[in-house]
C-alpha positions, -999 to 999 in steps of 0.1 A, spaced: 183 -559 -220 162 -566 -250 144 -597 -235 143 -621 -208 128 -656 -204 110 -669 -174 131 -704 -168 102 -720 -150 96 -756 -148 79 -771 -186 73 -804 -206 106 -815 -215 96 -845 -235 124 -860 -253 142 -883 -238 178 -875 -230 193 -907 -239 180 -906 -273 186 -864 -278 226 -874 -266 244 -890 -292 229 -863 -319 244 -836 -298 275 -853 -292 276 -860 -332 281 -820 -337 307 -819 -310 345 -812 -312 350 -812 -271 324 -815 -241 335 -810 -211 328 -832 -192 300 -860 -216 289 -873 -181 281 -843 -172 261 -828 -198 241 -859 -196 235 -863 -160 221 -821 -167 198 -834 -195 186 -863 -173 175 -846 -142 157 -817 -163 143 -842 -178 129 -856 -145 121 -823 -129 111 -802 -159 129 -770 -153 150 -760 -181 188 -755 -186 202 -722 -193 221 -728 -226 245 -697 -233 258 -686 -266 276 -653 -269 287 -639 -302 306 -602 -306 290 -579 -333 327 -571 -348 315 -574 -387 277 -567 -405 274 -602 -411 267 -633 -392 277 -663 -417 272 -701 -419 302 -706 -401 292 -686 -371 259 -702 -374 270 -741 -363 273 -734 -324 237 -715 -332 222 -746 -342 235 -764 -318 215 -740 -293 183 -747 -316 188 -783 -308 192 -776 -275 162 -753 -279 140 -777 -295 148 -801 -267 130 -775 -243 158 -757 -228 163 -717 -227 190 -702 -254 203 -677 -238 220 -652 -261 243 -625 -257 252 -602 -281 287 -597 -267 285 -550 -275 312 -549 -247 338 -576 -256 333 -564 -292 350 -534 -282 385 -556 -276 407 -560 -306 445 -558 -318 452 -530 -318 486 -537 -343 458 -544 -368 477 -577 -375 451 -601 -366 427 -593 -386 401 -618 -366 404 -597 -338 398 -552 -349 397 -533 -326 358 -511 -329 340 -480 -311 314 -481 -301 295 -467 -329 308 -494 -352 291 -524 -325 259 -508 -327 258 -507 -364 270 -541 -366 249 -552 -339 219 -535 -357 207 -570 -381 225 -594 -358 188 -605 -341 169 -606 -378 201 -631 -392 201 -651 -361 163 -656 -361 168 -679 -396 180 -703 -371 170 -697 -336 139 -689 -323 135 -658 -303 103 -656 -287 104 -638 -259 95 -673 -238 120 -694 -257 149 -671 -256 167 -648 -235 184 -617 -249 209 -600 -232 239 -574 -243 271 -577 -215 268 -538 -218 245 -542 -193 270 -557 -166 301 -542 -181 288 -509 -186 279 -504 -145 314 -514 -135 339 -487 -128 379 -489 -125 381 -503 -96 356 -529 -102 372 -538 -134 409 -544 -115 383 -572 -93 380 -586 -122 417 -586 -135 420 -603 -103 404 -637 -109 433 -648 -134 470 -650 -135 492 -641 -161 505 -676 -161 468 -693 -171 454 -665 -197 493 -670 -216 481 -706 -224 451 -692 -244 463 -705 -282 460 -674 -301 488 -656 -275 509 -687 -274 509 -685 -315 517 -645 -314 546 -652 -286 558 -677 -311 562 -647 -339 574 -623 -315 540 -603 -321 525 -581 -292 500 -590 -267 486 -559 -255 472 -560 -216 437 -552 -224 440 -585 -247 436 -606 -218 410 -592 -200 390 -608 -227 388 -648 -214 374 -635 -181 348 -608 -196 336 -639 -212 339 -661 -180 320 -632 -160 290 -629 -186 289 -667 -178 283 -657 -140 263 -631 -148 233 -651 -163 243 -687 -145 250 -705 -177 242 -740 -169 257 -749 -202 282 -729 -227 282 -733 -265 312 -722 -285 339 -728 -314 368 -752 -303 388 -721 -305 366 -711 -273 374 -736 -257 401 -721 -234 372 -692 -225 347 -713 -218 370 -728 -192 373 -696 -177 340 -695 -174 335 -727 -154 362 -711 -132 347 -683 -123 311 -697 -117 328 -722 -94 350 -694 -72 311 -671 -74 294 -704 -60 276 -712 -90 275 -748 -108 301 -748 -130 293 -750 -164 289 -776 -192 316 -767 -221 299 -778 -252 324 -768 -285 319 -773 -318 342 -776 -349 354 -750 -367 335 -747 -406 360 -742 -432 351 -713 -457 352 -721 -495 386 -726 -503 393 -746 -475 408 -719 -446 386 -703 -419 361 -686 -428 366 -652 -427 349 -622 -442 387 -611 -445 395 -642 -470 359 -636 -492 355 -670 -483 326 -671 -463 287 -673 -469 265 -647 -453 234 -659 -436 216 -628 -459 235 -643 -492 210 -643 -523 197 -680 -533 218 -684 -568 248 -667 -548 249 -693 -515 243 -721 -540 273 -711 -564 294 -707 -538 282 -740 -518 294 -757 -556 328 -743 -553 335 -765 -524 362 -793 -529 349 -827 -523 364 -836 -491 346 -803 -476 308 -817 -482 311 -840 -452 314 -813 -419 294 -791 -444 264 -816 -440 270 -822 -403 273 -788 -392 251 -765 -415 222 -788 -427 194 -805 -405 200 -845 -421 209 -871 -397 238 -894 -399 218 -915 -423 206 -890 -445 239 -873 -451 261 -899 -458 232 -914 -484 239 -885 -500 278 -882 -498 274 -917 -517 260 -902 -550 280 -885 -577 304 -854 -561 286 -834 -582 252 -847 -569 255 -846 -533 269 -806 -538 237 -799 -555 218 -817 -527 240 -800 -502 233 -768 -517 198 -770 -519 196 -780 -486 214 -749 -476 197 -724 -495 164 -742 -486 173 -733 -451 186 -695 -455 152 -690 -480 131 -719 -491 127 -749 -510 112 -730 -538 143 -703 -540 164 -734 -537 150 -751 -571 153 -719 -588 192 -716 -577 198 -751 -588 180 -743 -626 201 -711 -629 234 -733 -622 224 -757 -644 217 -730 -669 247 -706 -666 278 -733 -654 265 -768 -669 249 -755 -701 272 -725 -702 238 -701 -711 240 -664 -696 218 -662 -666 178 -654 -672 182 -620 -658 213 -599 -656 216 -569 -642 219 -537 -662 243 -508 -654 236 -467 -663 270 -449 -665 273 -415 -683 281 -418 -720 318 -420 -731 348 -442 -734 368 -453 -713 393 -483 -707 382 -518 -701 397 -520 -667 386 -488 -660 349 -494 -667 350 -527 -650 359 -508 -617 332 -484 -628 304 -513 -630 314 -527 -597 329 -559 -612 359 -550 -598 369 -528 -562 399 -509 -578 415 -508 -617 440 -524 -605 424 -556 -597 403 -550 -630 438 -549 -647 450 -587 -630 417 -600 -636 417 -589 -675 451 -599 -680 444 -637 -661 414 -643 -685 388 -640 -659 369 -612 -684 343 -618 -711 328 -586 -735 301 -594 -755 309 -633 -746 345 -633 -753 374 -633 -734 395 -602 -733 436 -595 -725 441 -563 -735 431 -543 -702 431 -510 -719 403 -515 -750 384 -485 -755 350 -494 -748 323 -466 -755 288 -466 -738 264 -450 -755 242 -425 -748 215 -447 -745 204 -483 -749 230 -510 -746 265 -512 -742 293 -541 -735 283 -571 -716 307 -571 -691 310 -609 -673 340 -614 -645 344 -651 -635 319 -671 -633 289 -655 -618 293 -617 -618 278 -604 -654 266 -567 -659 249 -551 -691 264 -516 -697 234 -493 -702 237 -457 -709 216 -432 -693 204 -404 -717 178 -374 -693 147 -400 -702 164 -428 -685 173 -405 -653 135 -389 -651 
């Protein structure tokens, strides 16, 4: 357990009626409204704080804007008074497909959570608080890891068949005749149980969660707890419009660079700016749709800048906006660009383009030369097989693919190395 909150009674001083319809604003479902307000009410009244939970699994290195709407959700709820608690899910991480055909779902050791799991608490903290007072920390290892067989088929127990079949994402793979594997759906009640485990008065998720945090509501109720409060918010489209996924390339890390968040924030398409300012920016109603009234092109930049504000600081946020301006408006090269040593020689443009890193394999250097998507020295290049020397040392090609990833060939003579 890394850390614990006492949930005795404080000051919870906003009023509920007015904290309400800003939480409901960055709902998709709440089950039940009535509810969730009579909670806020009374702990209102009383002063003893609601146990908000959040669970995420460590399955990739990065936590990204789109996981981080339910988070600031749980800051509101935070700010409100109320306890986060978070678990950092290092058992349920552990489930996956094992067909490798739903790549949302891989299947990890244990050794690949932990390292994962290692920077979850540092990204997190760029939008929740974690003070030990204000937050509790928990890992489900810590209930999961004491059970044995036996405990686990008490478990199994809880559900049927029949109810964890109506979970989407099997119904979708039934439908495509792809396998469901048994351990699969063991997963809606290990995140049911972690709700009994810390008596969640509340549960935050995606609306894909939805069926999950059901189960959780069940099993609290059979355990004699309160069930519950479902509380699920909509899902963030990544840059080109599908999920965002680290899979697709379409997703923005919380740790993304300032001039990298805000170029990829400008690729959005215009219908995207809308949820994007709901979900991932701190502007009320009123604010945001001021904004979605300028110019497209104005409200991304103000969008963006409100983003990268939040994931740095206002500062690093004017600077992002004056590179833009400077490389994609003005079409100047960017006011620093980084420089590349490779041993002396010559070699094939597509070749040295996967040896600058501007490309993962010669074979994407090759599409990408042959689409148009490469500049030397400023000018776009088709033939993927130039011979380009470097030299010894001092400068070589300028190497730009796309719009944003630019590279100065340097060579590296023994005074460069020392």
């Amino acid at each position: 357990m890394v850390g614990q909150a006492d949930n005795a009674a404080v000051s919870l001083k906003t009023d509920p009626l007015q904290a309400f319809p800003e939480l409901r604003r960055l709902a998709s479902d709440i089950v039940s409204e009535a509810e969730l307000q009579q909670r806020l009410e009374k702990a209102a009244a009383s002063g003893k704080r609601l146990r908000v939970k959040f669970g995420i699994d460590p399955t990739f290195t990065d936590v990204h804007v789109g996981h981080a709407v339910p988070i600031r959700v749980l800051r509101r709820f935070q700010d409100l008074g109320h306890l986060p608690v978070l678990i950092l899910g290092d058992a349920t991480a552990r489930l996956g497909d094992p067909t490798g055909r739903n790549d949302q779902r891989p299947a990890l050791s244990k050794e690949e959570v932990e390292a994962n799991a290692a920077t979850y608490l540092e990204q997190i903290g760029k939008v929740l608080r974690l003070d030990p007072d204000l937050c509790e920390i928990r890992r489900n290892s810590e209930w999961f890891g004491q059970m044995d067989f036996f405990d686990g088929l008490r478990l199994l127990s809880e559900g049927t068949i029949a109810r964890l079949l109506e979970r989407d994402d099997f119904q979708n793979r039934m439908a495509k005749s792809l396998p469901i594997h048994l351990h699969e759906l063991v997963y809606p009640l290990m995140q049911g149980w972690d709700s009994v485990q810390v008596q969640a008065d509340i549960e935050i998720g995606g609306n894909d969660q939805l069926f999950n945090l059901h189960m959780g509501r069940l099993l609290q109720e059979r355990h004699g707890q309160r069930p519950q409060v479902c509380f699920t918010t909509p899902l963030l489209l990544g840059t080109d419009g599908r999920k965002m996924s680290k899979s697709y390339g379409n997703h923005l890390p919380l740790t993304a660079g300032a001039e990298d968040a805000f170029g990829k924030i400008m690729s959005l398409d215009d219908p995207s700016m809308e949820p994007w300012f709901r979900l991932a920016t701190d502007l009320s109603e009123e604010q945001s749709r001021a904004r979605l009234e300028l110019h497209p092109r104005q409200a991304k930049v103000a969008l963006a800048k409100e983003i990268v504000a939040w994931l740095h600081d206002s500062e690093a946020a004017d600077r992002a906006a004056e590179e833009f301006e400077r490389r994609f408006r003005r079409r100047e090269l960017p006011s620093e660009i980084p420089q590349i040593r490779l041993p002396a020689g010559e070699r094939p443009l597509a070749n040295l383009l996967k040896e600058a890193g501007l490309a993962t394999t010669t074979s994407e250097a090759r599409r990408l030369v042959r689409q148009g998507g490469v500049k030397v020295d400023g000018q776009v290049e088709k033939n993927e097989i130039r011979p380009l020397a470097v030299p010894a040392s001092g400068n070589g090609p300028l190497l730009q693919v796309g719009k944003r990833k630019i590279a100065q060939v340097c060579g590296e003579d023994e005074s460069d190395l020392d």
